[in-house]
MIKOL-677447 format. One line per field, with one value per residue (C-alpha): residue in three letters; z, y, x. Coordinates in steps of 0.05 Angstrom, whole numbers, plus 5000, padded with zeros to 4 digits. Example, Ala and Ser with C-alpha at 12.3 -4.5 7.8 and 13.67 -1.06 7.14 Angstrom:
REM residues 2
aa: ALA SER
z: 5156 5143
y: 4910 4979
x: 5246 5273
This chain:
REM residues 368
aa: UNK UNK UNK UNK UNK UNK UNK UNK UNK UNK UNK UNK UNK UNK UNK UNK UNK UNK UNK UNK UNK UNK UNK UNK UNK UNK UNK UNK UNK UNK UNK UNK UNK UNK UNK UNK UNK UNK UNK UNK UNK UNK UNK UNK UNK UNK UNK UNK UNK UNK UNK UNK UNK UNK UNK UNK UNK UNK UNK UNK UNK UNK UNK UNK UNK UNK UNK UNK UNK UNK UNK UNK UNK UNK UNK UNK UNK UNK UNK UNK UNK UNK UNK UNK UNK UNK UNK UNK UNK UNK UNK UNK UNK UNK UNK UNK UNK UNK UNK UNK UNK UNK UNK UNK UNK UNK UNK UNK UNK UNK UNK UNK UNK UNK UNK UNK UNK UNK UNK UNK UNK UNK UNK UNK UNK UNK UNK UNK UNK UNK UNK UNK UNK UNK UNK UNK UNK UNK UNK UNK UNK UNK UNK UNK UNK UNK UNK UNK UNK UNK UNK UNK UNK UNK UNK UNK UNK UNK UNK UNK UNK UNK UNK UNK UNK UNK UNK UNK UNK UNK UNK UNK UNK UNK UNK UNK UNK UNK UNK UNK UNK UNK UNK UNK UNK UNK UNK UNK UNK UNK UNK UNK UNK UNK UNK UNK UNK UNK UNK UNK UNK UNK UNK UNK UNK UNK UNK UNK UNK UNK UNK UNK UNK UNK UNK UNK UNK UNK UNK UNK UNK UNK UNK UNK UNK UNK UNK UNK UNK UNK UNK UNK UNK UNK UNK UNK UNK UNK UNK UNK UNK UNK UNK UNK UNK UNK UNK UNK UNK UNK UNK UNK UNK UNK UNK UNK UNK UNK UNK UNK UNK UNK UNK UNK UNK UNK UNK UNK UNK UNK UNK UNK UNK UNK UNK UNK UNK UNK UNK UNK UNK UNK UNK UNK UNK UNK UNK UNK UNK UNK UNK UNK UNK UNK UNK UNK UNK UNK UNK UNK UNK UNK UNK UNK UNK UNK UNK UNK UNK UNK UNK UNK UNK UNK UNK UNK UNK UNK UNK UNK UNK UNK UNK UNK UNK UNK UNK UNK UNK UNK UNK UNK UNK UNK UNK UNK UNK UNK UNK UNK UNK UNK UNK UNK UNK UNK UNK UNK UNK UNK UNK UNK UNK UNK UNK UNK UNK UNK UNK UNK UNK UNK UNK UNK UNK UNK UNK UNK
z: 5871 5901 5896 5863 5808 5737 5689 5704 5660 5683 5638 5650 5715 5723 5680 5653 5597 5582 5601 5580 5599 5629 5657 5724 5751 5816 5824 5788 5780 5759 5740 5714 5709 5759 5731 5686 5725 5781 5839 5793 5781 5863 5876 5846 5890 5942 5901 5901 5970 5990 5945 5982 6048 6030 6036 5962 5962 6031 5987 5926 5968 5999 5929 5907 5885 5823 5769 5788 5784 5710 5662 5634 5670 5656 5583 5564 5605 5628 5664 5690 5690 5725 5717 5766 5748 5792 5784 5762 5801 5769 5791 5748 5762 5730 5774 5742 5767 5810 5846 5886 5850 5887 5854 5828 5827 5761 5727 5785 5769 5796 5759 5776 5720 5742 5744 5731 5666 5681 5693 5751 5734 5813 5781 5807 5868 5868 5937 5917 5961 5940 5924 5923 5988 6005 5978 6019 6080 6063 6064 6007 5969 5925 5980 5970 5904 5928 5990 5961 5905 5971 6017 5965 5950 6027 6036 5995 6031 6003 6052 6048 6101 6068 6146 6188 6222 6297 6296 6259 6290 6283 6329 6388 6439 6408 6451 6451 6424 6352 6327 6280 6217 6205 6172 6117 6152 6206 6249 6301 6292 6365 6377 6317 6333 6395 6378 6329 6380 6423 6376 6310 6345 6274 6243 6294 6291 6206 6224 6270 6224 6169 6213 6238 6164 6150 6228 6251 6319 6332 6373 6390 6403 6481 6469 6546 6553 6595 6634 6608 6659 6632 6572 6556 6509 6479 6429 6395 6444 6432 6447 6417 6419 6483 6527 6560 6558 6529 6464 6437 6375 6377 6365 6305 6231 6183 6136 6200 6225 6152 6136 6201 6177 6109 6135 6178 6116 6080 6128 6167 6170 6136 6078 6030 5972 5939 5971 5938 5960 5941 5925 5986 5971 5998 6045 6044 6038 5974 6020 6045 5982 5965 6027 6010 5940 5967 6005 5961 5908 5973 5984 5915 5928 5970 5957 5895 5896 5857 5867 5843 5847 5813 5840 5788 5846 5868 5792 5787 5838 5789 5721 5654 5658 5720 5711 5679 5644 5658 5604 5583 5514 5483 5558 5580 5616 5581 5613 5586 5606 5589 5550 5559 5484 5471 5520 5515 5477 5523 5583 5563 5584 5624 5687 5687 5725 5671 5616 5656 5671 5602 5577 5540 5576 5570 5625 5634 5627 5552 5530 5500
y: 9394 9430 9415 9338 9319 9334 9306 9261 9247 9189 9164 9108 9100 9014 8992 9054 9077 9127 9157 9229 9279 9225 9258 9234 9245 9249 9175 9130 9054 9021 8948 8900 8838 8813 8856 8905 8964 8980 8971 9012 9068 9070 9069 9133 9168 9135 9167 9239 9239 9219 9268 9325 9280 9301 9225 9203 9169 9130 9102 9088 9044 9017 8993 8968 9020 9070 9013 8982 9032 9058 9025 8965 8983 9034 9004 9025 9085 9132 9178 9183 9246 9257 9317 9322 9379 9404 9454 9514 9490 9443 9405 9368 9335 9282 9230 9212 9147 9177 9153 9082 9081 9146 9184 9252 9300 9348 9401 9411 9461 9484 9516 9582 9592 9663 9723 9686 9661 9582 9540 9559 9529 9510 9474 9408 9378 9333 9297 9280 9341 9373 9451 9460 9434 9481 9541 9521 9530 9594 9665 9675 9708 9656 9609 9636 9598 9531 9524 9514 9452 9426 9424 9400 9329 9328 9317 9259 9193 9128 9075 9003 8957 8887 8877 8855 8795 8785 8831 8888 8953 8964 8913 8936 9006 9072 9131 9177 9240 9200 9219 9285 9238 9175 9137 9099 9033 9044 9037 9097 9073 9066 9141 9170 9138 9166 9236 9230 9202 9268 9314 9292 9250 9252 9221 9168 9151 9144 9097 9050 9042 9025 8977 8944 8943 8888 8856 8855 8835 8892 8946 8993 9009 9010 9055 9053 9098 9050 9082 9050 9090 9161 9152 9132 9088 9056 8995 8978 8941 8938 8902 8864 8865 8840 8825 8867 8825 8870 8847 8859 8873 8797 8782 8821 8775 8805 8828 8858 8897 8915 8942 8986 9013 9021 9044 9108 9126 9147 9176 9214 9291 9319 9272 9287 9316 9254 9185 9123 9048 8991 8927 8956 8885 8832 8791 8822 8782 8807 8843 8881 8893 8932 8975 8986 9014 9046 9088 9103 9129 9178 9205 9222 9268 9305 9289 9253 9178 9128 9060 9001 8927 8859 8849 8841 8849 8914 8946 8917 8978 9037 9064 9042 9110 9114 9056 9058 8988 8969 8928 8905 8918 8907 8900 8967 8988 9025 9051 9076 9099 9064 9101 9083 9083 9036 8981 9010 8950 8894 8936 8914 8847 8846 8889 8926 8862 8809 8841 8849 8765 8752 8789 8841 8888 8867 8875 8800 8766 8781 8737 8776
x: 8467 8522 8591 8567 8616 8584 8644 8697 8765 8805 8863 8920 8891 8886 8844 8813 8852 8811 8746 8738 8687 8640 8574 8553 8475 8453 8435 8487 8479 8543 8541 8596 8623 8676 8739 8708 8725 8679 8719 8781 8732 8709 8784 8793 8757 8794 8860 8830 8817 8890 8909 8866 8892 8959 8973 8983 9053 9027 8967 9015 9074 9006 8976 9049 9089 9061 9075 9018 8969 8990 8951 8989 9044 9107 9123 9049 9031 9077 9031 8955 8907 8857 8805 8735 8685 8630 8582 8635 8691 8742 8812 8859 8929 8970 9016 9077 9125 9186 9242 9233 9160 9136 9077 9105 9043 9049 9003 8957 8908 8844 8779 8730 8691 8655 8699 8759 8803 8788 8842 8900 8953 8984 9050 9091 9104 9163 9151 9068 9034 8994 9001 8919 8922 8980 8954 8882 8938 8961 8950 8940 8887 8878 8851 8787 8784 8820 8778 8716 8747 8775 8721 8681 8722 8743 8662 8660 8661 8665 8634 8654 8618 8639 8686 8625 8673 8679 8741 8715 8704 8640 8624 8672 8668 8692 8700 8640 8676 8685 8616 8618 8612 8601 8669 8676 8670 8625 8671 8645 8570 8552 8569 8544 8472 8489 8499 8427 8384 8400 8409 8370 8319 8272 8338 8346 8269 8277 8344 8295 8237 8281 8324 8253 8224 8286 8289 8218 8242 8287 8272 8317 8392 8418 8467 8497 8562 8613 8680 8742 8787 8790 8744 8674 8657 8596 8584 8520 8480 8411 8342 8290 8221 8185 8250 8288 8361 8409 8434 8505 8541 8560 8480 8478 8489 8531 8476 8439 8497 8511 8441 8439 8504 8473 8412 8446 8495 8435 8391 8442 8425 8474 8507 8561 8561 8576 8567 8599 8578 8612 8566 8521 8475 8532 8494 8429 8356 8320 8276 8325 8359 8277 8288 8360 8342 8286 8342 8381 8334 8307 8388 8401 8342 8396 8456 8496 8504 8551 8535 8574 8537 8528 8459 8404 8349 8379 8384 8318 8292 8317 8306 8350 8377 8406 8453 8524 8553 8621 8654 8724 8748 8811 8841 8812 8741 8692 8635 8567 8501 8443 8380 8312 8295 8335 8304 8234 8208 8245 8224 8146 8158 8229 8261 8323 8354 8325 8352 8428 8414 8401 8453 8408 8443 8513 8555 8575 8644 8682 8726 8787
């Protein structure tokens, strides 16, 4: 798929000390004990894109200074480096600990295999901008070669809908303009629908039948714009079957809310070109967890996804090969893909999930 990330080298980065040249698919299932790594390998994408955000040593002071993101600390790791490959485009950097535990960002580089040498070697940046970014700015020639390795990881999203409380924002008005895509924690839902129901009305109907598969009772979203002075707003009111009392936000339960956000992530018209979900299953009724997986198998058809989960009963829904183990060893994550062959005999008797539960697939605590 274009502009999906093919290889991946992360080293000193948390717990990953090093992972080098690790192929990703188009459907990734990565499963883990509780500190193997998942969550460290989800927040590098969150890294990248402050990188690309120009917002690296916000994200660093943010996370507790730069110590705490080098693996083991300074006395152990004096540097991380970080390489993503897709399709023939490539971008590498390393971050180095500066002053006051800033980031430093050193040896940028970006890749063009056709009609070029490979690797550009962009240089240093002593404040933690980014010169690919910079060079995407000018007007320059080169841009023509940066823009594409930036517009690619500026599409990626990561979406995180574990904030379904009272106070999150998916729950509350957001002003109708906020609806080009939909952010990482839902939290312009209500105009997003909005914007599908009139202009991708197939879309919308796809996001209903899915939301009714999991709440029989639901039928469809309100939607009503509301003047708050100056600006109109709308919140995710909605009805249900056979009444015509207009529901609110309020009404919805946390795994409700979270599959409709779930639900419109993967369905929406136009995804990115890599989507990442964190433990999409919290709070979810097995049934749901079927539809979810059901989903997420039918957007890898068109775009790349990276999942990370503990469930057994959603792993249960995919093939050996598409999930990834997370382990600890010796203090550090490894990570590797399962193969088929090698579970072909268990898999007469056992699911994918079974043999995770029973250990047959080990991903469970180590004791080091």
């Amino acid at each position: 798929m274009t502009n999906s990330l093919d290889k991946l080298t992360i080293r000193g980065f948390k717990s990953i000390r090093s992972l080098d040249d690790f192929e990703l698919n188009d459907l990734n299932i990565f499963i883990g004990g509780n500190g193997a790594g998942k969550s460290n390998l989800i927040e590098f994408f969150r890294l990248l894109r402050k990188v690309i955000d120009d917002n690296l040593n916000e994200y660093i002071r943010l996370g507790g200074g730069v110590s705490d993101f080098l693996f083991n600390g300074r006395k152990q790791t004096s540097q991380m480096e970080f390489e993503a490959r897709f399709g023939a485009r490539g971008y590498r950097f390393k971050i180095s600990p500066g002053p006051s535990e800033n980031a430093l960002l050193t040896d940028e580089a970006r890749y063009y295999e056709p009609g070029t040498t490979g690797w550009w070697e962009l240089g240093d940046s002593s404040d933690g901008t980014s010169l690919l970014v910079k060079e995407v700015k000018s007007t320059s020639s080169d841009s023509k070669y940066s823009k594409p390795v930036y517009e690619a990881i500026s599409s990626w999203q990561i979406y995180h809908f574990h904030d379904t409380s009272s106070t999150a924002a998916m729950r509350h008005y957001e002003i109708i303009q906020d609806n080009k895509v939909l952010r990482f924690d839902a939290s312009n839902i209500a105009p997003y629908l909005l914007r599908l129901r009139k202009e991708h009305p197939d879309t919308y109907g796809e996001i209903l039948g899915s939301v009714r598969l999991v709440m029989p009772f639901f039928d469809d979203f309100l939607l009503d714009v509301t003047d708050f002075g100056e600006k109109q707003k709308v919140n995710l009111s909605w009805r249900q079957k056979g009444s015509d009392y207009p529901m609110q936000p309020y009404h919805f339960s946390d795994g409700s809310i979270r599959f409709i956000c779930l639900a419109t992530a993967m369905l929406q018209p136009n995804p990115p070109s890599t989507i990442i979900f964190d433990e999409p299953e919290l709070g979810l009724h097995p049934l749901a967890i079927s539809i979810l997986a059901e989903l997420i198998q039918n957007v890898s058809k068109r775009t790349q996804v990276i999942v990370a989960t503990q469930s057994p009963a959603l792993i249960d829904c995919f093939s050996v090969e598409d999930v990834v183990v997370v382990n600890r060893k010796d203090g550090a994550s490894t990570f590797e893909r399962l193969l088929e062959k090698d579970f072909n005999v268990w898999l007469e008797t056992y699911s994918v999930g079974e043999l995770w539960s029973k250990n047959v697939i080990s991903g469970g605590p180590v004791h080091e």
